[in-house]
Every structure is written in structure tokens, then in C-alpha cells.
Backbone as JSON, one array per atom type, in Angstrom:
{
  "sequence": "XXXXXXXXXXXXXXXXXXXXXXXXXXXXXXXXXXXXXXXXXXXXXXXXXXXXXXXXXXXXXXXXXXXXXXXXXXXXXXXXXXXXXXXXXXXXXXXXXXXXXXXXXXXXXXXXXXXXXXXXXXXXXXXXXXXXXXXXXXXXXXXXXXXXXXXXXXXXXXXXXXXXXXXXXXXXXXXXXXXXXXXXXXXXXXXXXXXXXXXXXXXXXXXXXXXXXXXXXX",
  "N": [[127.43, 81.56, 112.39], [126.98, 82.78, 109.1], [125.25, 86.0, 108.26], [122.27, 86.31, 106.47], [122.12, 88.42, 104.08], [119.61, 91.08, 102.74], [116.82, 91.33, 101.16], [118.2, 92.86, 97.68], [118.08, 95.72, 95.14], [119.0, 96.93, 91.62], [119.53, 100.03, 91.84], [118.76, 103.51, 90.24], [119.53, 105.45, 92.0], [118.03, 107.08, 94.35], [116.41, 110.35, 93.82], [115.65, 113.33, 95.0], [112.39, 115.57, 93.51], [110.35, 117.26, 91.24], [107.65, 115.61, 90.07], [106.4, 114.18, 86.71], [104.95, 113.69, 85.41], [101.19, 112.86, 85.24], [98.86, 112.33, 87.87], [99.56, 113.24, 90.05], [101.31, 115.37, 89.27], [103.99, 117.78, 89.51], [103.92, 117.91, 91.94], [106.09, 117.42, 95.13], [108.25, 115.03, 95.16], [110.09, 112.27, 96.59], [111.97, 109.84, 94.75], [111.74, 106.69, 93.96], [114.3, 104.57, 91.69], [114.11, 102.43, 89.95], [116.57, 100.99, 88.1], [117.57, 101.08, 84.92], [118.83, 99.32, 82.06], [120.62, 101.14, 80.45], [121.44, 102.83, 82.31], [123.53, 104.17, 84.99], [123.74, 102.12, 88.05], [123.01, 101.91, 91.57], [123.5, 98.99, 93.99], [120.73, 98.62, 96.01], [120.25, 97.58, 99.49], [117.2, 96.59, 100.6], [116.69, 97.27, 103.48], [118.68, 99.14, 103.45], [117.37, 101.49, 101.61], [114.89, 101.99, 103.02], [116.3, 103.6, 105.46], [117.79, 105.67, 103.76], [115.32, 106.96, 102.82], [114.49, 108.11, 105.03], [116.49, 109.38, 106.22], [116.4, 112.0, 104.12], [113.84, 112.37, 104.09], [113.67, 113.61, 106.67], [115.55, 116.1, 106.47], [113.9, 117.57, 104.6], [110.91, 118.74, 103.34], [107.76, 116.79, 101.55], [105.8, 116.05, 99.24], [105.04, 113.3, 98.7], [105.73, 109.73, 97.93], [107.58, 108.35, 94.73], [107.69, 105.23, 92.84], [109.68, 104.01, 90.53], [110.73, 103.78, 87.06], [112.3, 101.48, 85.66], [110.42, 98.75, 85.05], [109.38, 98.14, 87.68], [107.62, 96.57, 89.02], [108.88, 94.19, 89.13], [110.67, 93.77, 91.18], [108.78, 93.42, 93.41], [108.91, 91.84, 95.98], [111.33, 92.9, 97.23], [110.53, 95.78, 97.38], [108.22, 95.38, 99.5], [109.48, 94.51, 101.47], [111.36, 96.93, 102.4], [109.06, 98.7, 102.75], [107.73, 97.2, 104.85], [107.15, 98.16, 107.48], [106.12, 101.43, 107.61], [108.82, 103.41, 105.88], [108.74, 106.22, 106.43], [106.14, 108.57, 106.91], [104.77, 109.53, 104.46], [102.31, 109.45, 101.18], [102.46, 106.65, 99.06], [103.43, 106.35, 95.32], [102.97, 104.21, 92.84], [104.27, 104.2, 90.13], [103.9, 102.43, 87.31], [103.83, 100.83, 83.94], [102.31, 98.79, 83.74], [102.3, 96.08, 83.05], [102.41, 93.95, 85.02], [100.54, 93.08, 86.2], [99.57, 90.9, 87.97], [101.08, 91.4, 90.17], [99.92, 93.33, 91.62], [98.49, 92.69, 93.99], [100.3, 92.63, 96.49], [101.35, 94.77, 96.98], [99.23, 95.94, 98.06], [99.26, 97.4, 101.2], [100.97, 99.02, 101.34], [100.76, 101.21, 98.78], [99.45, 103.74, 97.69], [98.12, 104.75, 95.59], [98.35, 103.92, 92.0], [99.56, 104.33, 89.27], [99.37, 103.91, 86.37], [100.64, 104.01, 83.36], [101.01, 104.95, 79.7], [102.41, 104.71, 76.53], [103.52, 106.82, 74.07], [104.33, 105.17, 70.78], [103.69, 102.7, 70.8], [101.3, 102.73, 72.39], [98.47, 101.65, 72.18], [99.06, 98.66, 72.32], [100.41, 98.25, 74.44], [97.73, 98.24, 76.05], [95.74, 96.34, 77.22], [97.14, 95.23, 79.02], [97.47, 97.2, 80.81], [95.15, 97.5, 81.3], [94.09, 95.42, 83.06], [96.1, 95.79, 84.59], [95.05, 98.3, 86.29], [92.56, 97.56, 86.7], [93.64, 95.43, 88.66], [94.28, 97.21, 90.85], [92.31, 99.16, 91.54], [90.99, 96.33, 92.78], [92.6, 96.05, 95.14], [91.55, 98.08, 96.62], [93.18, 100.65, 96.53], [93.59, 104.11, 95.54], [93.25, 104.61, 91.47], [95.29, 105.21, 88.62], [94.85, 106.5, 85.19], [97.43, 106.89, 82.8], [97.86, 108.75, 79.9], [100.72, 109.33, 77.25], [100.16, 110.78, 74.85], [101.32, 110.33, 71.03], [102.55, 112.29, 68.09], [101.73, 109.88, 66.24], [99.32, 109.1, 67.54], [96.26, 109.05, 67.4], [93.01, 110.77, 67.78], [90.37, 108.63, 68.3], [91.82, 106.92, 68.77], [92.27, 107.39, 71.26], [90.03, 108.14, 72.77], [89.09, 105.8, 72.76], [90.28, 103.66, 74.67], [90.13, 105.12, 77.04], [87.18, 104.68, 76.6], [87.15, 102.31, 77.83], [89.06, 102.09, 80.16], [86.72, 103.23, 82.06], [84.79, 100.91, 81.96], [86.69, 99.46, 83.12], [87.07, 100.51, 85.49], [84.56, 102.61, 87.15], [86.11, 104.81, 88.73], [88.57, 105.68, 87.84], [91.04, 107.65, 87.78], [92.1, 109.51, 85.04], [94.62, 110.88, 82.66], [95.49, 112.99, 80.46], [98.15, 113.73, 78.06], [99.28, 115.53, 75.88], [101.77, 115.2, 73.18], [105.59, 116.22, 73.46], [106.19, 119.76, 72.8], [103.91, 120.46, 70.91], [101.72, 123.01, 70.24], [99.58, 123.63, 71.78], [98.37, 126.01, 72.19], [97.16, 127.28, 69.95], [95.76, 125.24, 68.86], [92.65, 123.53, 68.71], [91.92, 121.01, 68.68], [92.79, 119.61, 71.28], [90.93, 120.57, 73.15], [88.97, 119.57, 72.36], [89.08, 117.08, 71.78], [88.86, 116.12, 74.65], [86.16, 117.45, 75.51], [84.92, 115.23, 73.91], [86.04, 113.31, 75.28], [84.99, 113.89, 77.98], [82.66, 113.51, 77.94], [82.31, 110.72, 78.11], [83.91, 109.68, 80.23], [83.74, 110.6, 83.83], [85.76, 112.15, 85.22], [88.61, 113.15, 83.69], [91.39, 114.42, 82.45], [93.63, 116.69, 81.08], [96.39, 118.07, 80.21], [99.91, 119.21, 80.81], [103.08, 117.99, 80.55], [105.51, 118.2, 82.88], [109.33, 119.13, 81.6], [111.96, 117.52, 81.54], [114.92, 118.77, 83.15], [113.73, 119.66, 85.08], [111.21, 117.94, 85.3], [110.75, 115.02, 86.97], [110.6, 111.71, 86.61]],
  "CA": [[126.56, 81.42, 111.22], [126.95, 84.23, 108.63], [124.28, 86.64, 108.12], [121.71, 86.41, 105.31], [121.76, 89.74, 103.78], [117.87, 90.8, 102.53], [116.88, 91.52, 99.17], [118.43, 94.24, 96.99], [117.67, 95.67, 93.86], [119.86, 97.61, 91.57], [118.8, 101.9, 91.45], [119.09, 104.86, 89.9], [119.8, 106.57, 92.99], [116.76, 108.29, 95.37], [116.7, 111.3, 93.94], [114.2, 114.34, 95.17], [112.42, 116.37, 92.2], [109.35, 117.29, 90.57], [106.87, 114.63, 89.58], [106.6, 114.87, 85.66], [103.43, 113.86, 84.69], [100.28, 112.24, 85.83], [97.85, 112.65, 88.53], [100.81, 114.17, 90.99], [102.12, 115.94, 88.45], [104.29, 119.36, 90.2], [104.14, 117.26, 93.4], [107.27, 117.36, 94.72], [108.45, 114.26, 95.79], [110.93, 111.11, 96.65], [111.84, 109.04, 93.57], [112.66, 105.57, 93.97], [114.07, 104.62, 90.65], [114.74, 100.95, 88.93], [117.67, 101.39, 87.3], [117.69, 100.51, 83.33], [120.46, 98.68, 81.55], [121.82, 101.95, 80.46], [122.16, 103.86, 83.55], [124.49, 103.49, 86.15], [123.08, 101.47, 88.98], [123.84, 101.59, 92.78], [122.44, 98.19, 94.59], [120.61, 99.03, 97.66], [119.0, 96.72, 100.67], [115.61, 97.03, 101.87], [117.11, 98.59, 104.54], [119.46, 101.04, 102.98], [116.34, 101.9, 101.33], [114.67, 102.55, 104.34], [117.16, 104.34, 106.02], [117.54, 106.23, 102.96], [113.84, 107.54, 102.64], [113.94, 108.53, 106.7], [117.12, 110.67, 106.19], [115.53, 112.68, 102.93], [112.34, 113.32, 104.86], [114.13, 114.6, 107.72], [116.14, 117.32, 105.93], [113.12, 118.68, 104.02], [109.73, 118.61, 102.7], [108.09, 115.95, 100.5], [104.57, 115.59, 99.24], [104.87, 111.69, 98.4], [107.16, 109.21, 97.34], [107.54, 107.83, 93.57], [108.32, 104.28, 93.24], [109.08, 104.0, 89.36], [112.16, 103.39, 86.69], [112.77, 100.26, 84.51], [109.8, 97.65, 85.27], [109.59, 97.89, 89.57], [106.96, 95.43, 89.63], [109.69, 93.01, 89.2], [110.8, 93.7, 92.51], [107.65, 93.02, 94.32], [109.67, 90.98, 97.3], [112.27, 94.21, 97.57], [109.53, 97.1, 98.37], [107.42, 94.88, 100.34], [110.89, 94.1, 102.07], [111.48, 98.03, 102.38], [108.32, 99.36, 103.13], [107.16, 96.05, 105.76], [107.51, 99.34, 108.24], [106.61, 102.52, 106.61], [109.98, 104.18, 106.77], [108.06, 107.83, 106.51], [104.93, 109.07, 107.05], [104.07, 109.93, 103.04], [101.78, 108.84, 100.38], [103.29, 106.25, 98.1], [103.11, 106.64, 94.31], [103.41, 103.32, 91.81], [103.97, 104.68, 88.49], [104.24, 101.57, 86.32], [103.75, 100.55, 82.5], [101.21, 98.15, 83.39], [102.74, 94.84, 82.5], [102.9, 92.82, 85.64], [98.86, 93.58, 86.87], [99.53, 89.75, 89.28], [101.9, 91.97, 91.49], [99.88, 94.56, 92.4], [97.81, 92.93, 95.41], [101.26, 92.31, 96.95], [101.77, 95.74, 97.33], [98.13, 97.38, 98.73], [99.39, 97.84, 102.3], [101.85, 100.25, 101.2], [101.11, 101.72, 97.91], [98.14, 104.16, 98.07], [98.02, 105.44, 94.1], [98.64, 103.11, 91.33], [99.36, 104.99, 88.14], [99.58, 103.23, 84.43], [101.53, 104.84, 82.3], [100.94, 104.07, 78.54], [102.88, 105.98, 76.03], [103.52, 107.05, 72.3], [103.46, 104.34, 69.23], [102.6, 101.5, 71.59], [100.24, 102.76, 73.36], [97.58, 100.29, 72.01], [99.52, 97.35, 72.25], [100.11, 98.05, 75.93], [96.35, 98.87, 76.96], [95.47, 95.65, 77.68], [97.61, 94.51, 79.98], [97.39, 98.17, 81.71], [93.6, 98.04, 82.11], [94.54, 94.69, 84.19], [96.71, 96.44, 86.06], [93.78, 99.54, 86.37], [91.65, 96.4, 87.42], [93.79, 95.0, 90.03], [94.37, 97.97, 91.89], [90.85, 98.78, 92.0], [90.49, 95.44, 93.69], [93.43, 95.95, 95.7], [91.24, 99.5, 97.92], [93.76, 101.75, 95.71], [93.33, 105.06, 94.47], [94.46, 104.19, 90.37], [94.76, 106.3, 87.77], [96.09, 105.45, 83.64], [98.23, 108.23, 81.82], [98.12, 108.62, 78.26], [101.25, 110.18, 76.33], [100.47, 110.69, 73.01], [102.86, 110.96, 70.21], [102.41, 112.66, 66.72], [100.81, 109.44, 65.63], [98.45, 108.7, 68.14], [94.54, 109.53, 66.72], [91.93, 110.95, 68.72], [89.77, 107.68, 68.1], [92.61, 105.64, 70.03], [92.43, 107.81, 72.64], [88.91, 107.64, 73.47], [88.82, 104.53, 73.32], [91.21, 103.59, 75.86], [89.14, 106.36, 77.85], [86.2, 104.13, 77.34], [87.98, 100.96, 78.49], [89.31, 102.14, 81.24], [85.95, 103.75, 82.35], [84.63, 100.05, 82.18], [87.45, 98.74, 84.04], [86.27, 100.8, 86.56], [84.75, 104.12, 87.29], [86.7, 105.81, 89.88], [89.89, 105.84, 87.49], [91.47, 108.97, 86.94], [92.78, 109.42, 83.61], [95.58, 112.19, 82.34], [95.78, 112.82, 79.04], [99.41, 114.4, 77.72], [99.82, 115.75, 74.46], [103.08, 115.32, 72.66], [106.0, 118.29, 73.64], [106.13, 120.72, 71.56], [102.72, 120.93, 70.49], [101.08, 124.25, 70.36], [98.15, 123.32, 72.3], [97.42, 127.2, 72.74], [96.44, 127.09, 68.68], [94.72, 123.61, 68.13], [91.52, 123.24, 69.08], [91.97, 119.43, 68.58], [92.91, 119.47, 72.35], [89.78, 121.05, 73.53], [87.45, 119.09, 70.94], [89.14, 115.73, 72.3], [88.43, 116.83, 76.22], [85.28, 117.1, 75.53], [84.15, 114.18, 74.03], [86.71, 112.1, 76.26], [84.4, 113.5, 79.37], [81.43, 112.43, 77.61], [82.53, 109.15, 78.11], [84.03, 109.35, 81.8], [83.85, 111.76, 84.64], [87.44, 112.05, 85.82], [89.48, 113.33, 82.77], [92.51, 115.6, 82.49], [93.89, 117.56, 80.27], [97.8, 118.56, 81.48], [100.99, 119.34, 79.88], [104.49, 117.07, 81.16], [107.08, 119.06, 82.73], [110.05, 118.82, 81.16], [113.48, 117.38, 82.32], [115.36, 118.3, 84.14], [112.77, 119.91, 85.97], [110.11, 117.15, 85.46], [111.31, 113.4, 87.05], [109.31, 110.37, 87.02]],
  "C": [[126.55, 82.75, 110.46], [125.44, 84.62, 108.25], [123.27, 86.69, 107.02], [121.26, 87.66, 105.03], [119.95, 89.67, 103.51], [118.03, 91.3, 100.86], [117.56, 92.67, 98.74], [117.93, 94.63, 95.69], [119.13, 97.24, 93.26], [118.57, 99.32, 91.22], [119.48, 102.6, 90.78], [119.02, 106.03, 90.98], [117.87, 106.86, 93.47], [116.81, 109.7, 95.42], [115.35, 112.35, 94.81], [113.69, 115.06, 93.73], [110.85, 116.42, 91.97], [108.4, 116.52, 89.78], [106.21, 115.13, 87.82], [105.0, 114.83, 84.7], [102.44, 113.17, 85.88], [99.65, 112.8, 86.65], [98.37, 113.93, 89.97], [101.59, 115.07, 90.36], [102.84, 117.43, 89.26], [104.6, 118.97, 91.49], [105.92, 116.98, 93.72], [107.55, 116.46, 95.93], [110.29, 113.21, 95.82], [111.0, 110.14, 95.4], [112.74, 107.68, 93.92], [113.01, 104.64, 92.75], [114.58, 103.73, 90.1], [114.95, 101.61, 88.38], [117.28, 100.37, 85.3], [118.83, 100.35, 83.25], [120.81, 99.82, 81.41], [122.34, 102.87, 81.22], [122.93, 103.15, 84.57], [123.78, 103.53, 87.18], [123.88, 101.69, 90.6], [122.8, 100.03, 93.32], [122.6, 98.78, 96.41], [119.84, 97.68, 98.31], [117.94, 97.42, 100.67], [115.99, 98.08, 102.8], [117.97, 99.66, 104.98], [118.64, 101.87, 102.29], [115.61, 103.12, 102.0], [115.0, 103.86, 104.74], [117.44, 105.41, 104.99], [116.4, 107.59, 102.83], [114.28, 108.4, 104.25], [115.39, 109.43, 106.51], [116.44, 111.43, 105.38], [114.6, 113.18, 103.88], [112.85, 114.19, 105.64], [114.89, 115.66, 107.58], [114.87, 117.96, 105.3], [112.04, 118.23, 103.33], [109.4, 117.53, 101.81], [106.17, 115.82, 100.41], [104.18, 113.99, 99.33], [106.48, 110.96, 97.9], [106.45, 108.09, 96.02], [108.15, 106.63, 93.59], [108.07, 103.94, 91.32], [110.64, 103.71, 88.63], [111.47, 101.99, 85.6], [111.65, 99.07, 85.77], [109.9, 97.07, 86.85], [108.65, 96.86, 90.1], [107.37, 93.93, 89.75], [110.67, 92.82, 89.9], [109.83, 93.61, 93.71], [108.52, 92.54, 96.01], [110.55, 92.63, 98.01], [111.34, 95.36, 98.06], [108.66, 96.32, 99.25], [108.67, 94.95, 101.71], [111.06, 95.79, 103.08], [110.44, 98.6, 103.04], [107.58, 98.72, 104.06], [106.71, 97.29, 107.02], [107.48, 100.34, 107.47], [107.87, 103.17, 107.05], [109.63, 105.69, 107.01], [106.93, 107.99, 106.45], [104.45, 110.09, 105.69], [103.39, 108.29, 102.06], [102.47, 107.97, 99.07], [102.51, 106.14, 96.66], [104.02, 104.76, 93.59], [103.24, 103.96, 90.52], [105.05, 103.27, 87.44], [104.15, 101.66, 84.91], [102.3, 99.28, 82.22], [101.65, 96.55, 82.91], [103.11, 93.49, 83.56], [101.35, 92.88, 87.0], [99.1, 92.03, 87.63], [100.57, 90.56, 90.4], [101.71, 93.17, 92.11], [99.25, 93.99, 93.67], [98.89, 92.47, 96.63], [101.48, 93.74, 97.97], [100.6, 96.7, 98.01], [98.0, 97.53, 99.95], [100.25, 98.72, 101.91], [101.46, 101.21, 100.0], [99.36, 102.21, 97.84], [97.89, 104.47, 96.72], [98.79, 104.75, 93.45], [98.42, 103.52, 89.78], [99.7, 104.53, 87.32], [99.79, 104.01, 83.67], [101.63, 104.44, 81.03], [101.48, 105.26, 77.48], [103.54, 105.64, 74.62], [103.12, 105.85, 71.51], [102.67, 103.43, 69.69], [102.11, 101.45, 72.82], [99.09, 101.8, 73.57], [98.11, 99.29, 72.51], [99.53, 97.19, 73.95], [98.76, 98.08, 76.95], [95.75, 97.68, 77.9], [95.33, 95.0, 78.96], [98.12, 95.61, 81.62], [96.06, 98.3, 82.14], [93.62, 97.18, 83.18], [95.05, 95.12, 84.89], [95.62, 97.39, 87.04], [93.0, 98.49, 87.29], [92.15, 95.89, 89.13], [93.96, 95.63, 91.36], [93.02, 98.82, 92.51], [90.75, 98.12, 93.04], [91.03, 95.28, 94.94], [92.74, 97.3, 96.52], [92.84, 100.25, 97.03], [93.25, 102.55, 94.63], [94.25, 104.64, 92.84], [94.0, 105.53, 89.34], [95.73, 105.6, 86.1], [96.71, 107.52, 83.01], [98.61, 108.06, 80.7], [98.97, 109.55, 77.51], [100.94, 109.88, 75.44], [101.88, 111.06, 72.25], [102.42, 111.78, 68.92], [101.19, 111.68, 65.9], [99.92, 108.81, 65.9], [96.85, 109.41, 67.76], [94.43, 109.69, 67.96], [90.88, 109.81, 69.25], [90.59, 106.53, 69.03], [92.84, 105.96, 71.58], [91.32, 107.61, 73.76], [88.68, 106.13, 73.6], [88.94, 103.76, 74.41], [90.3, 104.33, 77.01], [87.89, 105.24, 78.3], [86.5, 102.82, 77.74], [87.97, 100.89, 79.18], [88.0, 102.19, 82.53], [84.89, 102.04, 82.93], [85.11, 99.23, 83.4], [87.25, 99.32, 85.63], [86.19, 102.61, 86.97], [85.32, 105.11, 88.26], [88.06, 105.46, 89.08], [89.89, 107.41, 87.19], [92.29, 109.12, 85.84], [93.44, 111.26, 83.09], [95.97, 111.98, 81.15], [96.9, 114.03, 78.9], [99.59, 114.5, 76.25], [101.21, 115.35, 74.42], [104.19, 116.6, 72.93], [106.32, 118.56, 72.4], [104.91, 120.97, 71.06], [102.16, 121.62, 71.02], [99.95, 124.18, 70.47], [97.45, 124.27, 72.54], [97.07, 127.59, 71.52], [95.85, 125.62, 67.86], [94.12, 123.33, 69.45], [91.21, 121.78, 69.23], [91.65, 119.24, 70.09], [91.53, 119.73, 73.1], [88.45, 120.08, 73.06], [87.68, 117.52, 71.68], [88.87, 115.67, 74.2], [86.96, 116.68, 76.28], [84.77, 116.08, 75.32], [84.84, 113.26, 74.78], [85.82, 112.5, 77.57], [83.25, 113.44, 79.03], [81.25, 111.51, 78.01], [83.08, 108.71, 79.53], [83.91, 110.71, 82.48], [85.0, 112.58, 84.9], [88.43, 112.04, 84.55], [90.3, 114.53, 82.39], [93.41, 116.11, 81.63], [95.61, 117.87, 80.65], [99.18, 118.2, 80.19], [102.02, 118.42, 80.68], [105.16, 118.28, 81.53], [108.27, 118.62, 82.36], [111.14, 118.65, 81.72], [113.97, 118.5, 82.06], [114.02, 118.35, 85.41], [111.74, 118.91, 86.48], [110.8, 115.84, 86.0], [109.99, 112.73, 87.02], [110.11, 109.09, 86.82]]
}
């Protein structure tokens, strides 16, 4: 009887590197990284996965591992698959987009931090369906947190808002707010002025620059 392989998914490789934004930001971790149409893909098993992660650790240091790339909540079956057995003894990181909030209580035996990532023009448009996500991991006993890149034409007014949304959706979110790069945040006061009244409005609000590729992954 031949063998029924197990699930795969295609990657962008497992690289190691510097976590680029968010709540881990500097953390230097494991990246497990759905591949996008335009990168070149390797497909791995579950349990080249695995096996994968448990060499890496064992050569050298790792605060956590990143589980992130091109839309990973549309492998739900594949990390459950993968991680059924932790293959290492670290904290796992979901850094999504927020767009598939029915597949997070799949994942809250493995996935301890559940970060929403919402970023530049359509930032609005995505909030929605990221505060659901914010929501389900809540419900799911996970630490969550939302991350807001701005862009150039993101207002202050859309920011708080979102701020107080989230804050609704539930108060133990941590929220990371990212200017735009390049902006000379050490002469505009904007930054400072929006800080404040964004922790008016919740407890848990952060302020923080992106590191930049190469240096920065996510």
C-alpha cells in the first residue's frame, strides 16, 4: 500500500533574523515564511518542517519562532500538522493580516501571540476583519496584539480610531504603532501628540520604529 505523504505547503525558506516590527520587534527569531507568487518557493512536509525547526534550535539561540509570509492562515491543517508535537521548546509568533479570524481557534494549542498586522492605504478597509481576528484570539487564551503601519496618507483620526476599536475588542490588546520610514520622527511632534491621546484611549500603546531589511524580517 503506498504511503500517504502529509500535508505540505509551499515556503520561502526558514530563515533566522531579526523580527521587524511589532510587539517582538529586535527579537531574534525563526521565520516560517508562506511563500508569495513572486518568490521562489521550496514545498516542505509537516515533518520537514519539524525537523527543520529542531536542527536551527540546536545550532544556536532563538527567542521565538515567526509563523508569517503570504496569507498562513490558509494553511491551518499544515502547522497544526507541524506543530501536533512542539518540535522546540520556543514561543510561537502568528503575524497575520487579519483576514481569516475562523482559523484562529485551530491554532491556540500552539500559537501563544497572535499579531494583526494592518498597513498603509488600506489600513481601514482591513480593520474590520482584523479586530475579528483581535477577537478570536482573545477567545482563543492568546496573548494578541494589532500593528499599525502608517503611510504618508494615513491621518491621526484613523489611527485612533482603530486604537479605540481595538480597545473594545478587548482590553488586554497590545497595540504598535509604526510611523512611515523615513520620517523624521526626531522633529515632528505629531508623533508624540498622537501617543498621547492614543493612551488616553487604551493602556497598552507603543510607539516604535520598523527595522529595516535586510536587517528587519517578518
Amino acid at each position: 500500500m503506498a504511503q500517504v505523504a502529509g500535508p505540505t505547503a509551499a515556503l520561502a525558506g526558514v530563515p533566522a533574523g531579526l523580527q521587524a516590527q511589532g510587539v517582538w520587534s529586535g527579537r531574534r527569531q525563526i521565520f516560517v515564511r508562506f511563500a508569495a507568487e513572486a518568490e521562489t518557493a521550496t514545498m516542505y512536509t509537516a515533518d520537514a518542517l519539524a525537523n527543520e525547526l529542531r536542527r536551527s534550535t540546536s545550532r544556536s539561540a532563538y527567542h521565538s519562532i515567526s509563523i508569517s509570509g503570504r496569507d498562513p492562515l490558509s494553511n491551518v491543517d499544515y502547522l497544526c500538522a507541524a506543530f501536533a508535537k512542539p518540535p522546540v521548546d520556543l514561543p510561537i509568533m502568528l503575524d497575520t493580516d487579519g483576514q481569516r479570524p475562523e482559523a484562529i481557534p485551530a491554532l491556540k494549542k500552539f500559537v501563544g501571540l497572535t499579531q494583526v498586522t494592518l498597513e498603509g492605504n488600506g489600513l481601514e478597509a482591513t480593520t474590520e476583519r482584523g479586530l475579528h481576528t483581535l477577537h478570536a484570539a482573545a477567545e482563543a487564551g492568546m496573548q494578541h496584539a494589532l500593528v499599525l503601519c502608517s503611510s504618508d496618507q494615513t491621518s491621526d483620526a484613523q489611527l485612533l480610531r482603530i486604537v479605540e476599536q481595538a480597545r473594545v475588542v478587548s482590553g488586554a490588546t497590545m497595540i504598535v504603532i509604526h510611523p512611515p520610514p523615513g520620517v523624521p520622527v526626531d522633529r515632528d511632534r505629531r508623533w508624540m501628540t498622537l501617543l498621547e491621546r492614543a493612551a488616553a484611549l487604551h493602556n497598552d500603546v507603543r510607539f516604535a520604529l520598523k527595522l529595516p531589511p535586510p536587517t528587519g524580517m517578518r
